[in-house]
C-alpha positions in Angstrom: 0.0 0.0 0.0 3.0 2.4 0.9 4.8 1.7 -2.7 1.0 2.3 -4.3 0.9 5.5 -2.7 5.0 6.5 -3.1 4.0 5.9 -7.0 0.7 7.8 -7.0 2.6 11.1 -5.1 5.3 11.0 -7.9 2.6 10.3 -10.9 0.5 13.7 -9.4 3.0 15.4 -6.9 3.3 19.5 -8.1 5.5 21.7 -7.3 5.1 23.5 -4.1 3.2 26.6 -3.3 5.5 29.2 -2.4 4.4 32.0 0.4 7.0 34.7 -0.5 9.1 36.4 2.2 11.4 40.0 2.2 11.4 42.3 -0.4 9.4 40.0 -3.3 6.2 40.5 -1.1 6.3 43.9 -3.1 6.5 42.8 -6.0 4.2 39.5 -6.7 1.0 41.0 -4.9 0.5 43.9 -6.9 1.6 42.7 -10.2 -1.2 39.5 -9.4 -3.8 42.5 -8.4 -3.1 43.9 -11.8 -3.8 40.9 -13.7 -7.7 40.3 -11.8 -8.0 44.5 -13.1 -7.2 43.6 -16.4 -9.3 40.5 -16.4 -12.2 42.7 -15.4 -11.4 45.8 -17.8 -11.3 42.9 -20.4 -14.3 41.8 -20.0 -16.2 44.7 -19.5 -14.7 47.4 -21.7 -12.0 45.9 -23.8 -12.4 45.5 -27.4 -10.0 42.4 -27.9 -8.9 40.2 -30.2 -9.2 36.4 -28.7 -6.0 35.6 -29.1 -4.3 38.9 -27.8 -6.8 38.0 -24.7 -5.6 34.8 -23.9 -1.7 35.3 -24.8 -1.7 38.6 -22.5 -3.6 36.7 -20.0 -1.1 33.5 -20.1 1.9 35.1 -20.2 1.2 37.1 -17.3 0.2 33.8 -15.2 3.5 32.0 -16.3 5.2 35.1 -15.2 3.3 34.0 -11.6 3.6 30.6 -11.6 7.5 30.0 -11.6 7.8 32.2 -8.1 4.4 31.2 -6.5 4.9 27.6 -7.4 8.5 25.0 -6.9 9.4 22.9 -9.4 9.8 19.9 -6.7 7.7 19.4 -4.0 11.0 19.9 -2.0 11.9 23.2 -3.0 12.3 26.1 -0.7 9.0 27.6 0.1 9.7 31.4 0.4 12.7 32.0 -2.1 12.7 31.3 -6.2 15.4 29.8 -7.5 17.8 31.7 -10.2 16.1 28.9 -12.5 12.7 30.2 -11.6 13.4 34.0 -12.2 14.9 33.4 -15.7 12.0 31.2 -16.6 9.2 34.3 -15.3 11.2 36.9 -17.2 11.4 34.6 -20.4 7.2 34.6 -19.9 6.7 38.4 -19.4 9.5 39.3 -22.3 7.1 36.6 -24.2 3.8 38.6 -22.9 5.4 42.2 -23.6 5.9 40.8 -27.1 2.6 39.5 -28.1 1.4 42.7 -26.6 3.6 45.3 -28.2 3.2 43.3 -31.7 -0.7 42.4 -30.8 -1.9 44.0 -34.0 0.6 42.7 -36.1 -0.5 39.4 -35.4 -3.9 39.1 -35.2 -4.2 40.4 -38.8 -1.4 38.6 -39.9 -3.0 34.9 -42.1 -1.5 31.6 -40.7 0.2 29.1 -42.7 0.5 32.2 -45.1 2.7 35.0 -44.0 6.0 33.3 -42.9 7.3 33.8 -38.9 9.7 36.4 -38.1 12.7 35.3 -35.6 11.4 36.9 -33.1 7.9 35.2 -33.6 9.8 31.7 -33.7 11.2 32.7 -30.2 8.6 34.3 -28.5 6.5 31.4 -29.7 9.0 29.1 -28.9 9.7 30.7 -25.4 5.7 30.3 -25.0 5.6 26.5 -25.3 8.3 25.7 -23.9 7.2 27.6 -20.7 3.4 26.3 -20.7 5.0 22.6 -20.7 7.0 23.9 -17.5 3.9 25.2 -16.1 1.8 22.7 -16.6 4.1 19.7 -14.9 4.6 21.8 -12.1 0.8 22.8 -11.2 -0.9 19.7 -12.6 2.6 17.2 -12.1 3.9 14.4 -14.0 1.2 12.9 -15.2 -0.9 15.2 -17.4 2.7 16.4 -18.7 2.8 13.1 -19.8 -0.3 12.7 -22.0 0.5 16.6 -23.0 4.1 15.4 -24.5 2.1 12.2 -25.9 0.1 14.1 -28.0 2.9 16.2 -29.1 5.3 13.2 -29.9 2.4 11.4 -31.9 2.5 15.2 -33.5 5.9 14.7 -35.1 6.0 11.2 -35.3 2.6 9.8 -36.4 3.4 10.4 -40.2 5.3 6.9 -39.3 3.1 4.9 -38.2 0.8 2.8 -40.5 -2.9 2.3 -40.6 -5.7 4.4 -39.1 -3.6 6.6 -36.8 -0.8 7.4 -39.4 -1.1 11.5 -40.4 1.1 13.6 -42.6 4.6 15.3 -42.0 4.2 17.9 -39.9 7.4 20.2 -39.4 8.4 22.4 -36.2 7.1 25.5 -37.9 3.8 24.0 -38.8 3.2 22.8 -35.4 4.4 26.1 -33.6 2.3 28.3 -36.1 -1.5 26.0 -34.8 0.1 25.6 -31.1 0.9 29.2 -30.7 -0.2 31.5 -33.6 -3.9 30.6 -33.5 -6.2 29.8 -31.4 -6.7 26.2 -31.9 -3.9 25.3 -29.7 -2.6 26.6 -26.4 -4.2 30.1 -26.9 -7.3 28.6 -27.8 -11.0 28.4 -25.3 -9.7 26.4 -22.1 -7.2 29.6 -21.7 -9.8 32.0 -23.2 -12.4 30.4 -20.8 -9.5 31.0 -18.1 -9.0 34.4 -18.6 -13.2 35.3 -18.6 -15.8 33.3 -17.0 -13.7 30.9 -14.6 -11.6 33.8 -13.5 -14.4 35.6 -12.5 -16.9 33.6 -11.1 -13.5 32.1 -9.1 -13.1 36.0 -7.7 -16.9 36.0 -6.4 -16.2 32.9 -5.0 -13.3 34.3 -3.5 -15.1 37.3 -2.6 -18.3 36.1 -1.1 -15.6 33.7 1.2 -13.6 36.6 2.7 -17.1 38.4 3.5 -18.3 35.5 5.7 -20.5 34.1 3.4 -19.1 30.5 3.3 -20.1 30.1 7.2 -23.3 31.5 6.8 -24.2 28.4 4.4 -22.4 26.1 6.2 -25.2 27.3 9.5 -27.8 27.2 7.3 -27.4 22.9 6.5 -26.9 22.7 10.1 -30.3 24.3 10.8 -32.0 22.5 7.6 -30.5 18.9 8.2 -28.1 19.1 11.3 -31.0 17.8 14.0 -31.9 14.1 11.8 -30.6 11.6 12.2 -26.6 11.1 10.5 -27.0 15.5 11.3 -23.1 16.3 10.2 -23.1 14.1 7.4 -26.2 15.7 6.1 -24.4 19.2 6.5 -21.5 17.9 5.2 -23.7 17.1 1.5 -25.4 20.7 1.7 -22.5 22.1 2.5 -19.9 20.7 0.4 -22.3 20.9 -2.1 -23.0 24.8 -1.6 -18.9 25.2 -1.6 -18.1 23.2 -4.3 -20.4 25.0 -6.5 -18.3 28.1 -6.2 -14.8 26.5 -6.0 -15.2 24.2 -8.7 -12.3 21.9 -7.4 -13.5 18.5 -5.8 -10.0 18.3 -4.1 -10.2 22.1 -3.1 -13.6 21.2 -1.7 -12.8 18.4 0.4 -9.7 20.5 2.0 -11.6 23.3 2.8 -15.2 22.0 3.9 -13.7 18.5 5.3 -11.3 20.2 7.7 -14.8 20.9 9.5 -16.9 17.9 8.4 -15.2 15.1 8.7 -13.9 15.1 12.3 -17.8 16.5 13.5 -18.9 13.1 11.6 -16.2 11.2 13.4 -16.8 12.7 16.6 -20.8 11.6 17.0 -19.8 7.6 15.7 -19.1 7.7 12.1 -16.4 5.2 10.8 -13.2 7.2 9.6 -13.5 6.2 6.0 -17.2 6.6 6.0 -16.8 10.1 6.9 -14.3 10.9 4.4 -16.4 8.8 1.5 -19.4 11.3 2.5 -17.1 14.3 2.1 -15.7 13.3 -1.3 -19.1 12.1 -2.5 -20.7 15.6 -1.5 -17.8 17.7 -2.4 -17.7 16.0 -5.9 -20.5 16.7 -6.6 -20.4 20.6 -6.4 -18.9 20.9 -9.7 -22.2 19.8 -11.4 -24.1 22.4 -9.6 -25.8 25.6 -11.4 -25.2 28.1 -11.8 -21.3 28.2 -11.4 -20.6 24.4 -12.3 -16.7 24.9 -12.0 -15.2 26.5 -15.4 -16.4 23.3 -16.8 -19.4 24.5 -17.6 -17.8 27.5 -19.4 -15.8 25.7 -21.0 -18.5 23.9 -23.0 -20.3 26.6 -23.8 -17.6 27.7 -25.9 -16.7 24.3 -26.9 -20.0 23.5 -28.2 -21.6 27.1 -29.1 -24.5 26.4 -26.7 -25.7 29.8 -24.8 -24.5 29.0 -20.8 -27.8 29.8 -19.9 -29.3 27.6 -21.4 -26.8 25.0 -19.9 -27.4 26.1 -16.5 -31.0 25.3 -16.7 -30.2 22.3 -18.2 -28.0 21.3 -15.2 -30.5 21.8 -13.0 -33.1 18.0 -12.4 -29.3 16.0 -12.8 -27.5 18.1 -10.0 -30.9 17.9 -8.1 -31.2 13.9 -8.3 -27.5 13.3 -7.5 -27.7 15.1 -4.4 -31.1 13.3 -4.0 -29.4 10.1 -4.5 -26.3 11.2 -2.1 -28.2 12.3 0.4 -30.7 8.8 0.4 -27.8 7.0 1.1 -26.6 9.2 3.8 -29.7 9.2 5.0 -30.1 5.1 5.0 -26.5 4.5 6.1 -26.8 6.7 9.4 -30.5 5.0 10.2 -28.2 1.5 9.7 -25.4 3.0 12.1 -28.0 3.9 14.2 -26.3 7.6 14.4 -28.6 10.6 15.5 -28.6 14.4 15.2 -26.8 16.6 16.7 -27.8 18.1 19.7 -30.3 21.1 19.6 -27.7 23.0 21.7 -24.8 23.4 19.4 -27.1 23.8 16.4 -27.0 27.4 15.4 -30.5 29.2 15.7 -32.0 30.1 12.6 -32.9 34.0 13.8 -29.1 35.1 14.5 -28.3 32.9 11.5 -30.0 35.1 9.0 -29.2 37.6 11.2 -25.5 37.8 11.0 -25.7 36.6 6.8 -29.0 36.4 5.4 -27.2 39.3 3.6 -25.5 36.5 1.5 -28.5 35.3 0.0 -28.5 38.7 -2.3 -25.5 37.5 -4.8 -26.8 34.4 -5.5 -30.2 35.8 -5.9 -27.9 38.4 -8.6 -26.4 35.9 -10.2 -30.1 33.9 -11.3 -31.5 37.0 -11.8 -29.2 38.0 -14.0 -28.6 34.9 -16.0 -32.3 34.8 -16.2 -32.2 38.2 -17.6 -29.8 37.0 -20.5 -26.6 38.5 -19.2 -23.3 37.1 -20.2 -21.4 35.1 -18.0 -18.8 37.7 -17.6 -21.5 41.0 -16.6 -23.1 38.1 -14.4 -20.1 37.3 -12.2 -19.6 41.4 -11.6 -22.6 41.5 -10.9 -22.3 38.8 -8.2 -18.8 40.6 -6.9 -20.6 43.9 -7.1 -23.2 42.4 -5.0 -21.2 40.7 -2.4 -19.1 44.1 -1.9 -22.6 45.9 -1.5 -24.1 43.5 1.3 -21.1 43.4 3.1 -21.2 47.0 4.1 -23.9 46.1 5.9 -22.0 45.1 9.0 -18.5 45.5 10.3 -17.5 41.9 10.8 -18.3 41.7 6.8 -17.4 45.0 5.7 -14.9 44.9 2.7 -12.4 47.6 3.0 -9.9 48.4 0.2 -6.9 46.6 1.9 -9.2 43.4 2.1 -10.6 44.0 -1.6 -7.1 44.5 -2.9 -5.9 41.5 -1.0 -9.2 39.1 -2.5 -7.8 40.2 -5.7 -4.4 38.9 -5.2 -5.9 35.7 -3.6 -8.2 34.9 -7.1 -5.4 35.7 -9.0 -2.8 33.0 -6.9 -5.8 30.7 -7.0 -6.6 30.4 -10.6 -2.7 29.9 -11.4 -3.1 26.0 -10.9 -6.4 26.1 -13.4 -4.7 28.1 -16.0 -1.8 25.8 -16.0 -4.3 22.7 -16.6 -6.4 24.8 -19.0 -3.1 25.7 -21.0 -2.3 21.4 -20.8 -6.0 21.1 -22.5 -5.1 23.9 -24.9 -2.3 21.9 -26.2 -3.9 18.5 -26.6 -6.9 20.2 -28.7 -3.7 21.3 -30.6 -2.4 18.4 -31.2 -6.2 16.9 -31.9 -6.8 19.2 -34.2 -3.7 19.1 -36.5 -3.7 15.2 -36.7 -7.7 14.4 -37.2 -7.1 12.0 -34.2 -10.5 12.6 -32.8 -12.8 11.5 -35.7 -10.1 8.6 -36.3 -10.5 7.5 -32.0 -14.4 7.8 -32.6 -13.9 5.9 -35.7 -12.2 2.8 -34.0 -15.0 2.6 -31.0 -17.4 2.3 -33.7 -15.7 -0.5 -35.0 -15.1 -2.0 -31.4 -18.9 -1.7 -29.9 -20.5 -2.9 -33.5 -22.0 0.9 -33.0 -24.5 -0.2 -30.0 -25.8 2.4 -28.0 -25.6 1.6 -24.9 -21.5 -0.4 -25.3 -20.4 2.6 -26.8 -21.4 5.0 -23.7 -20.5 2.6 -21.9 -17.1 2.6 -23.3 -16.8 6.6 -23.2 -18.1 6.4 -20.0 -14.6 4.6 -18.8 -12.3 6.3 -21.7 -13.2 9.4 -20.0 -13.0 8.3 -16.9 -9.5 6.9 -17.7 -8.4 10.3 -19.2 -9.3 12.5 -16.1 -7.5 10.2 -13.8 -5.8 13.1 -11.4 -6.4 15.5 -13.9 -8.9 19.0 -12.7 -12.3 18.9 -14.0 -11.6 21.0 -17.1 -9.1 19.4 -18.5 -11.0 15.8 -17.9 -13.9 17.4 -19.8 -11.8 19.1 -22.2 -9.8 15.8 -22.9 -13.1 13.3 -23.6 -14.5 16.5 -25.4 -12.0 16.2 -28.1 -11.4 12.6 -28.0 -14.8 11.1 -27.5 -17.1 13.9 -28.5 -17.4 13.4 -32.0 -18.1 9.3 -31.2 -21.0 10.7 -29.2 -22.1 13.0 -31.4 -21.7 12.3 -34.8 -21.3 8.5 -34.6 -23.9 7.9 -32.7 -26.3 10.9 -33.2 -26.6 12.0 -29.8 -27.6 15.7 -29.3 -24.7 17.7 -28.6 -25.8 18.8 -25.4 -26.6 15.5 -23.5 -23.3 14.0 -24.9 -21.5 16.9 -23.4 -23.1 16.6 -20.1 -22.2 13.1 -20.0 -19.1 13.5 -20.8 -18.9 16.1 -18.1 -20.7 14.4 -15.1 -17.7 11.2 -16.1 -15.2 13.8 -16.3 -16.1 15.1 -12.6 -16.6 11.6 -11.1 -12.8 11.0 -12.8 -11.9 12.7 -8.8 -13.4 9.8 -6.8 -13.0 7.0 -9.2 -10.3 4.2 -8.0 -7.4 4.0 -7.9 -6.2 7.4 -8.7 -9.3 9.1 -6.7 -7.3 12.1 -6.1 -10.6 13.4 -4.0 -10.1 10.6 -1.7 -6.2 10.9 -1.2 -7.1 14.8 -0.2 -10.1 13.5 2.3 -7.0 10.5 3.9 -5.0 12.5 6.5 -8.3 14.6 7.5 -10.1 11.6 7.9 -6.8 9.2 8.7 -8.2 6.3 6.8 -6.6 4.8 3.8 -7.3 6.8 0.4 -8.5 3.7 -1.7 -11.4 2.5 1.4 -12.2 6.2 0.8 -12.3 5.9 -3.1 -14.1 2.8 -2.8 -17.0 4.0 -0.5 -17.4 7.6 -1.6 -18.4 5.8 -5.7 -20.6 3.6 -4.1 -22.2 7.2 -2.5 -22.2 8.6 -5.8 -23.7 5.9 -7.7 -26.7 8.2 -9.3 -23.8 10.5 -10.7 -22.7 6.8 -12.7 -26.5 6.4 -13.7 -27.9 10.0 -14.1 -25.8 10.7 -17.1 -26.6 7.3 -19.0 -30.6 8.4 -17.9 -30.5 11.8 -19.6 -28.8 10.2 -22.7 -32.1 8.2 -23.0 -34.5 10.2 -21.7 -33.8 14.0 -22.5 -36.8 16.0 -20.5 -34.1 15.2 -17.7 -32.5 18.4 -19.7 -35.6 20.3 -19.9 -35.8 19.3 -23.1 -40.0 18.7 -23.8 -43.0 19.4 -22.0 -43.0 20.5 -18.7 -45.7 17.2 -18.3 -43.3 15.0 -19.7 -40.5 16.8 -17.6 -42.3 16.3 -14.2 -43.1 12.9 -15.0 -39.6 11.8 -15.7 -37.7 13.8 -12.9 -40.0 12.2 -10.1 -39.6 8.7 -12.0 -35.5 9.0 -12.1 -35.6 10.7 -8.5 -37.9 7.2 -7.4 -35.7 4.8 -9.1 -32.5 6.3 -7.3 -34.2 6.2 -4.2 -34.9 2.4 -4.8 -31.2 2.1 -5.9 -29.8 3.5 -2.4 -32.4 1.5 -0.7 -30.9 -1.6 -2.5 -27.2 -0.7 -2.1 -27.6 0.4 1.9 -29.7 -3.0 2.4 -32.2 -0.9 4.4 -35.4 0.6 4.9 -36.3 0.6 8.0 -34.9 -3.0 8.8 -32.1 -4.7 7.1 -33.3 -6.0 3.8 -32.6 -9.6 2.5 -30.3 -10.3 -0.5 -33.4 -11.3 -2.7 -35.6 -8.0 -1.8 -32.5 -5.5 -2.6 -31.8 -7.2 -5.8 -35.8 -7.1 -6.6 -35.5 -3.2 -5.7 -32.3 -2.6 -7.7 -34.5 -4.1 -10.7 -37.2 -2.3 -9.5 -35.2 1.1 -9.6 -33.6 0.5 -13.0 -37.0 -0.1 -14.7 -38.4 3.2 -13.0 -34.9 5.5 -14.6 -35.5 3.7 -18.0 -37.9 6.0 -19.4 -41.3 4.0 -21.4 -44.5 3.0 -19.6 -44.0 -0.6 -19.8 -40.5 0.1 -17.8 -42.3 2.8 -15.4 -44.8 0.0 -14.7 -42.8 -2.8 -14.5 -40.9 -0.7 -11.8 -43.9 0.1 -9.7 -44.9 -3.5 -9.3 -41.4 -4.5 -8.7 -41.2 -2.1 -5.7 -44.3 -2.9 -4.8 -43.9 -6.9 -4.9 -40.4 -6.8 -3.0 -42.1 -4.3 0.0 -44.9 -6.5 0.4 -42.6 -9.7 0.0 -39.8 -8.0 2.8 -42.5 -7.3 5.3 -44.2 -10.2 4.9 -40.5 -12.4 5.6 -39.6 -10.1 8.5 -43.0 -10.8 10.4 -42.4 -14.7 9.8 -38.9 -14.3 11.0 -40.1 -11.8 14.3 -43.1 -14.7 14.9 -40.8 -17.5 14.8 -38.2 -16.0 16.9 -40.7 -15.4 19.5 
């Protein structure tokens, strides 16, 4: 088990995060303030090019990455190296560049007008630096599938079959990776340097204000008093959190500090507690309406409005927690665990009291997305917001000194997501230039006989696979590119529930064994053994493995249809999970026998698999094994007595 975990460490260990000491503290915090300014000038005022965005915006991170982050995990915590200086002056001289020439580029026609020396460098310097960046904030092992895709690049024109591709020289690859934006510069860094950024600085904002323990008091008051109380707060919570951070493994650090050792103090098992956190914290990244970047990220990818993906986001987020919080639910009735006390619950008056304030932003954020804002005017609006009710009171008053430091903190905070978005950035790249994705989708087809259900069954794991240790965007990103077009133009799937399924896979890529990089973050909190963890928190999480497959088949799930039809199949799916916790757990209100949870698993399958037949079948089923279980339970009490 040591060895296993000494090998996963080095597969995903990054560099480590520096806290700056002496005179540098002058110099990183205000030039990282700068960048979230620009970021919000951009997007509000700017008339910009794309590309000049996103190479202004990446230079200027890579600047910030090689003296807020190590290139070992060992390496010395408050002072960059020589190595680490020359590498962030290489990436501002790059950004200055791009910037000073920005016009010059943009107009200039790739594959047409021939690079200039200095081009080749900058461009050179560029790559070169984003491959740094990216094994040092996402570690070894997306570098590796990054420098895959770029050796199959210049190599691939030897191979034979299927996968072989044309010659493609240095300049030719540097002109797509660098020069366009179909490579690094393309929409994970675009997304990066927009939507993500901000919605990660009203995260950041709303946080620093007090708003995060406000909504951590309100699932005590809603859920804290029932029985299995902490774990309950632990899925609203979590949940609540993860939907602004957007980082299963950021979710479970920050929320799980708190959760898991209340859930061990009243009784729970240490790996239970930290399977609940990781189940509930991995699910935050599906919720509307900040989803992670993820969600941004596709509605460039796929030219879908976000809106319209939001709502769309809504009945699936809504049954996994329902699913989630059924098992929770079942599993603390088993335990026997109770609430917690009335005493150390919060009250609900001082509650709302002290932050009902923080309902406000989110109320701005629907409001306005419901209005038909972009993304970008939506999250000011949310930051605007969160500034404006927290001058309410003095504990939550944002002053300049604490603005200009929230700054600095969203700027520090998205350096690790821009380094994975500029991994993804690459790979499209490399995608792009070789046909590889319509060549990938082409060989499933030939694997699964082009079956429905095989093939999703096979992207299912392929993206599974792929996001292994990876952050949620690149995972999406990734399966996007590779097993998109199988979804989509193979197998006719509309392009929006492919996407979603690829993205719900992508997110449960965190908790999935034997990588689970969710679990390894819940192990020392909980001090259990990361893999127990992994292996509990998917069984928690099983309606985030069925919900996607569900919505594939039976699309009102999306609000796509009537609203009759919509109803119907959101309290159908919502029953049949119910009945697929009941049968995983074993319990209703007694233990249940082998032969009842395997009629309720079949019972629970038939009610998610949309038709009336199926929806019938399911209702007898349920019916049949409660009657059955009852019936077997008063024969066993009758003869015991």
């Amino acid at each position: 088990m040591q060895k296993k975990r000494l090998l996963v460490d080095l597969f995903f260990s990054v560099g480590n995060r520096r806290k700056p000491q002496g005179w540098i503290t002058w110099l990183i915090p205000p030039f990282a303030a700068s960048i979230a300014c620009w970021v919000v000038y951009a997007a509000l005022f700017a008339i910009i090019d794309p590309w000049e965005l996103a190479a202004i915006f990446l230079c200027g991170m890579l600047t910030l990455v090689f003296l807020l982050i190590g290139g070992t995990p060992n390496s010395d915590p408050h002072k960059p190296t020589i190595w680490d200086w020359i590498l962030s002056a290489a990436s501002l001289g790059a950004g200055i560049f791009f910037f000073i020439n920005s016009e010059a580029l943009v107009s200039r026609i790739p594959m047409f007008d021939p690079l200039s020396g200095w081009e080749i460098a900058s461009g050179t310097i560029l790559f070169l630096t984003t491959l740094e960046a990216v094994r040092r904030t996402t570690g070894v092992g997306l570098t590796l599938i990054v420098l895959f895709f770029i050796a199959y690049n210049f190599l691939g024109h030897h191979l034979t079959g299927t996968f072989r591709h044309g010659y493609i020289p240095y300049l030719h690859f540097l002109e797509l990776t660098v020069f366009t934006t179909d490579g690094i510069l393309g929409v994970p860094v675009r997304v990066a340097a927009t939507y993500a950024f901000l919605f990660v600085m009203f995260g950041t904002f709303l946080g620093r204000a007090g708003g995060s323990e406000f909504f951590f008091n309100l699932a005590a008051i809603v859920s804290g008093h029932r029985p299995g109380g902490p774990a309950k707060i632990a899925v609203i919570s979590s949940g609540l959190y993860g939907m602004l951070s957007g980082s299963p493994t950021s979710d479970v650090v920050t929320t799980g500090s708190v959760t898991i050792p209340m859930m061990k103090r009243v009784g729970y098992p240490a790996p239970l507690a930290g399977a609940f956190e990781v189940a509930a914290s991995t699910g935050g990244s599906l919720l509307p309406p900040v989803m992670g970047s993820a969600a941004f990220i596709m509605a460039e990818y796929t030219g879908i409005d976000y809106n319209q993906i939001v709502v769309a986001a809504i009945i699936p987020a809504t049954l996994y927690y329902l699913s989630v919080y059924a098992q929770v639910h079942l599993r603390s009735l088993k335990l026997g665990l109770k609430g917690m006390p009335q005493d150390q619950l919060p009250k609900l008056g001082n509650t709302f009291k002290m932050g009902g304030v923080f309902l406000f932003p989110l109320l701005s954020l629907i409001t306005a997305l419901l209005m038909g804002y972009s993304p970008n005017m939506v999250a000011v609006f949310g930051v605007v917001s969160v500034i404006a009710v927290s001058l309410f009171r003095r504990a939550t008053r944002l002053g300049p000194k604490i603005i200009y430091e929230t700054l600095v903190e969203t700027t520090t905070r998205m350096v690790a997501i821009t380094g994975a978005c500029a991994a993804a950035g690459l790979v499209i790249g490399g995608i792009t230039m070789t046909g590889l994705g319509m060549k990938f989708a082409a060989l499933v087809t030939v694997i699964t006989h082009g079956h429905l259900f095989f093939s999703l069954i096979v992207a299912a794991a392929l993206t599974i696979i792929l996001g292994m240790g990876m952050p949620t965007p690149s995972a999406y990103i990734l399966a996007a590119a590779l097993v998109g077009p199988l979804l989509t133009k193979e197998l006719g799937i509309p392009v929006m529930a492919a996407h979603f399924m690829l993205l719900y896979f992508a997110v449960m890529s965190a908790i999935t064994p034997p990588v689970a990089v969710a679990a390894y973050a819940a192990a020392p909190i909980a001090d259990a053994n990361p893999l127990h963890i992994a292996v509990l928190a998917v069984r928690l999480a099983l309606g985030a493995f069925v919900v996607p497959l569900a919505f594939v088949y039976n699309q009102e799930l999306l609000m796509v249809g009537t609203w009759l039809n919509i109803i119907i199949a959101f309290f159908c799916t919502g029953a049949g999970l119910i009945f697929l916790a009941i049968a995983v757990e074993g319990f209703i209100q007694e233990r249940v026998s082998w032969w009842g949870r395997l009629m309720i698993a079949a019972a629970g399958i038939c009610m998610i698999v949309p038709g009336t037949a199926t929806l019938v079948a399911g209702v007898v089923l349920a019916a049949l094994a409660l009657v059955l279980h009852r019936s077997f339970n008063k024969r066993q009490e009758a003869s015991a007595s």
